[in-house]
C-alpha positions in Angstrom: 182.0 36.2 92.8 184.2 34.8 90.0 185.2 36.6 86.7 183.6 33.8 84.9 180.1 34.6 87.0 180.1 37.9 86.2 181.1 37.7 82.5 178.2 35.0 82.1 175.7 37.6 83.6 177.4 40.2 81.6 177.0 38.5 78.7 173.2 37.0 79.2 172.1 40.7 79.8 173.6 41.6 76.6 171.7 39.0 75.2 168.7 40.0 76.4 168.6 43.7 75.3 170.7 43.6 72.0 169.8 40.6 70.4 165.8 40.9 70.8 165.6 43.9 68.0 161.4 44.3 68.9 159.3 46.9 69.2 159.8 49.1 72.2 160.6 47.4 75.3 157.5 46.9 78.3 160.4 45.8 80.6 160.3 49.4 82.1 156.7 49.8 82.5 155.6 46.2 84.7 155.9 43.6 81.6 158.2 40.9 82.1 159.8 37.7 79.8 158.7 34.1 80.6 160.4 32.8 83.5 160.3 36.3 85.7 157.4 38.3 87.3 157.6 42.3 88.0 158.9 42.6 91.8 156.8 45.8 92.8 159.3 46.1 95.9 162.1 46.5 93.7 160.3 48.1 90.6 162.1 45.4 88.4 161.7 41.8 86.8 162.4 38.9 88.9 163.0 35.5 88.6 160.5 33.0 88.7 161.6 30.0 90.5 163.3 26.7 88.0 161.4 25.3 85.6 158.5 28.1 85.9 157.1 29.6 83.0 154.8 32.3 84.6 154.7 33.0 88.6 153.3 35.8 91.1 156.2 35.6 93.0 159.7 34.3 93.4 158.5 31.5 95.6 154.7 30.6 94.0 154.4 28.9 90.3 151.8 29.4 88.2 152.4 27.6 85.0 155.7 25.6 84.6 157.7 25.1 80.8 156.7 21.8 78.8 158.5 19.1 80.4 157.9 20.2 84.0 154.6 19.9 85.7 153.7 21.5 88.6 153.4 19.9 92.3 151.1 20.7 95.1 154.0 23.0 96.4 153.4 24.9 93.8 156.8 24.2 92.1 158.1 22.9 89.2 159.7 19.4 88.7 160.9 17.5 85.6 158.8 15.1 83.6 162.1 13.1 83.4 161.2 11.9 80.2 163.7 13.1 76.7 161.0 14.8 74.4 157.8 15.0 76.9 155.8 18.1 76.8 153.3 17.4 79.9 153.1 15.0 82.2 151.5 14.7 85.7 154.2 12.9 88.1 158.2 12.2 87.6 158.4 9.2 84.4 154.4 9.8 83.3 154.5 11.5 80.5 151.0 12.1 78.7 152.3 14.2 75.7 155.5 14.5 73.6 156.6 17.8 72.3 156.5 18.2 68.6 158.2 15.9 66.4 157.7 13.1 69.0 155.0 10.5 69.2 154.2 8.9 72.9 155.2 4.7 73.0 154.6 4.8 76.6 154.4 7.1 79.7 157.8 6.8 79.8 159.3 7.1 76.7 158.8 9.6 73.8 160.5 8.6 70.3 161.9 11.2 67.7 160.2 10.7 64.1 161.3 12.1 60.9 162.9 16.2 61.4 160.2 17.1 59.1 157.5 15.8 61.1 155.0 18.4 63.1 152.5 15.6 64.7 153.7 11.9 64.1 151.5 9.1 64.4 154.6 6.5 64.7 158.3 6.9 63.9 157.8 6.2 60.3 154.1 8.0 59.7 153.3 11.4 60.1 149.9 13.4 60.9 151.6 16.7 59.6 154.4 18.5 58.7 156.3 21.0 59.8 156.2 25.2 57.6 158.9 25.2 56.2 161.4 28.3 56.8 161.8 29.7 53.4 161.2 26.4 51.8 157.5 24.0 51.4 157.2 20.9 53.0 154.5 19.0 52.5 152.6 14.9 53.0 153.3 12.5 50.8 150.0 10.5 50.8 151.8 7.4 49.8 153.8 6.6 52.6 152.4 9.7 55.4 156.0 11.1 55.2 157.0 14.7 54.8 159.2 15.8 52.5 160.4 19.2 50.9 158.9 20.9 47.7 161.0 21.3 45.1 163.5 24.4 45.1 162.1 27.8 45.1 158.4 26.5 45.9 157.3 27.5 49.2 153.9 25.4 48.9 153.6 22.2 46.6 150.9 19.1 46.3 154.1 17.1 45.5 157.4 17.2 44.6 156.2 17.9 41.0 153.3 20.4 41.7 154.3 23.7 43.4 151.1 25.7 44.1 153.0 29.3 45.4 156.7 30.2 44.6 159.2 31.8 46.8 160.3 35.7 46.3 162.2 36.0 43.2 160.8 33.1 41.7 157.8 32.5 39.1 155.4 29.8 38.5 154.9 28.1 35.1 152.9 24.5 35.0 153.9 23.7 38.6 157.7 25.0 38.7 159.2 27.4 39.9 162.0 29.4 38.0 164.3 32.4 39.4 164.1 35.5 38.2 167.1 36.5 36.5 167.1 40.1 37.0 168.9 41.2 40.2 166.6 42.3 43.0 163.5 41.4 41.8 160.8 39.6 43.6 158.1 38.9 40.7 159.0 38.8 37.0 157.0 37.2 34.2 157.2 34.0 33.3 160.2 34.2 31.4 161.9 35.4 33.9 163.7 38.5 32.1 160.9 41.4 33.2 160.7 41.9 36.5 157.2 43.8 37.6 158.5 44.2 41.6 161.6 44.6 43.1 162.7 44.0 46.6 163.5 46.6 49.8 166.3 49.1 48.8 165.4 48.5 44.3 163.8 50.9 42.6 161.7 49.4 39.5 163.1 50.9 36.0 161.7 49.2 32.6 161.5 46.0 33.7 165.3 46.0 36.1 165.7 46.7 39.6 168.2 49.9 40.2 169.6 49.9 43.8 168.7 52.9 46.3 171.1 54.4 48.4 172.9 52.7 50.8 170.6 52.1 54.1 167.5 52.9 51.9 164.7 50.5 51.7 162.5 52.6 49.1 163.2 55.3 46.8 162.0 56.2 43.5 165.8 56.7 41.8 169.4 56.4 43.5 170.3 60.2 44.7 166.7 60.4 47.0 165.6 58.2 49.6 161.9 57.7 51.1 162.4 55.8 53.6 165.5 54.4 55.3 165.9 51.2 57.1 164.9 50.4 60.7 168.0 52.0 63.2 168.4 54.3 60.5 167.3 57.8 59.9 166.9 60.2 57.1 169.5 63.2 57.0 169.6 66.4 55.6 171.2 65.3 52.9 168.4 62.6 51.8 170.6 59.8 53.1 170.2 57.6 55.6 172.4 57.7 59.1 172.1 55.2 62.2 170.5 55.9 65.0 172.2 56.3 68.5 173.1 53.1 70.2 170.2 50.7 71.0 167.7 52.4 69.0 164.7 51.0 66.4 164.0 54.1 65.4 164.4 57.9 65.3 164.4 61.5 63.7 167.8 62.6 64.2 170.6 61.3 66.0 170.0 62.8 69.6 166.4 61.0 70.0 165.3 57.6 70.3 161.2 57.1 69.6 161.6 53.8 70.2 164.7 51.7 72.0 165.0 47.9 71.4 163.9 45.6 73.4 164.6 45.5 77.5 166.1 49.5 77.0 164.7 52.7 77.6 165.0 56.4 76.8 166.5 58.4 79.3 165.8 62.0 78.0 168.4 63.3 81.0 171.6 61.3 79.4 170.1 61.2 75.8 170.6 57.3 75.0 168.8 54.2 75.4 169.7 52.4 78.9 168.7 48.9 80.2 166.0 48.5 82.3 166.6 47.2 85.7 166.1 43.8 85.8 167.3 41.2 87.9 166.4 38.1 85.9 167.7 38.8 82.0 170.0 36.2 81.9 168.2 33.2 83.6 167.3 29.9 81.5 164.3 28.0 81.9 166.7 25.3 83.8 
């Protein structure tokens, strides 16, 4: 076994436990990511065979990723085609994946980034949510394009419907608050009436909390600190142990992240067995 192998395992594990920050892992108890089943024999996840989305066993498919289908073998093979979502033999493709629109069974086309369902690669059918910003369907030429700045829903580029956090709306705009912290202020923008995680509202301005606090009612007391964090003695807030979402103190974990578990004998969160963490879909 190379370095390089191991490192890429090493590292794909790591990726799986540390980087998915969810509520408590089911890893431990039978419940499994796509691509793996729960191997009763060795009490851990295991991989599903290439391509295969959900199995029963290393060897049987059940339901493959888009852009495999699944053959009598129960397997998965490629559709073969850039940008297919299903397909029922190698080159027929019967449905592109989003932001693609079918010209024949063997060839999906890209339309515009914005697009969600296109109806050619100039038209679309819808648009795609925007992530922090609106999109939406200009009826003139079925094209998306994005709302205006701080609108996170619009008519058109000149009539926002619902602002963004930290923004107001006035006759279809939307203006930024100018006080720091603030999520809604009046429509001149200098009154803020609610402030954001870790503010504490004070006629009309948003006071920071302490450090690690995400609500408190002035700077020296904290009600509640931030996920990984707890509340000390001292109304601060202090991280948890390593690979914890949340705890009481520092020698308890009620919940690990994701893929970890706590091990009340060594008193930290440790990675669930699994023997498939670091496998891609291909």
């Amino acid at each position: 076994m190379t370095k390089t192998f191991i490192v890429l395992v090493a590292f794909g594990l790591f990726l799986f436990g540390a980087t998915a920050q969810e509520k408590n892992s089911n890893v431990c108890d039978g419940s499994c990511p796509s691509g793996c089943f729960f191997n009763d024999g060795r009490d851990r996840c295991t991989a599903c065979p290439v391509g295969c989305m959900t199995c029963s066993d290393a060897n049987t498919c059940l339901q493959c990723y888009p852009g495999f289908f699944l053959n009598s073998e129960q397997n998965c093979v490629s559709c073969g085609v850039y940008g297919c979502a299903t397909c029922t033999a190698p080159y027929v493709c019967t449905a592109c994946e989003n932001s693609f629109f079918l010209v024949s069974e063997t060839q999906c086309e890209q339309c515009d980034h914005l697009c969600d369902v296109c109806a050619s690669n100039t038209e679309c059918k819808t648009c795609k949510v925007g992530n922090g910003f609106g999109i939406y369907l200009n009826s003139r030429d079925n094209t998306c394009k994005v709302c205006s700045e701080g609108c996170l829903s619009c008519d058109s580029r000149e009539t926002c419907t619902r602002c963004a956090l930290g923004y107001s709306l006035s006759n279809g705009k939307c203006t930024a608050c100018e006080v720091l912290g603030c999520i809604a202020c009046d429509e001149d923008q200098s009154s803020c009436s609610k402030c954001d995680q870790g503010y504490y509202l004070s006629d009309g301005q948003c006071i920071p909390c302490a450090t690690g606090c995400t609500s408190c009612s002035d700077y020296s007391t904290c009600d509640k600190c931030a996920e990984g964090l707890f509340k000390n003695t001292n109304g601060g807030c202090t991280p948890c142990m390593a690979s914890c979402l949340s705890c009481e103190d520092g020698n308890t974990c009620s919940t690990c992240f994701k893929g970890f578990q706590f091990d009340s004998d060594k008193g930290e969160c440790t990675q669930c067995p699994s023997d498939c963490a670091y496998l891609s879909r291909f």
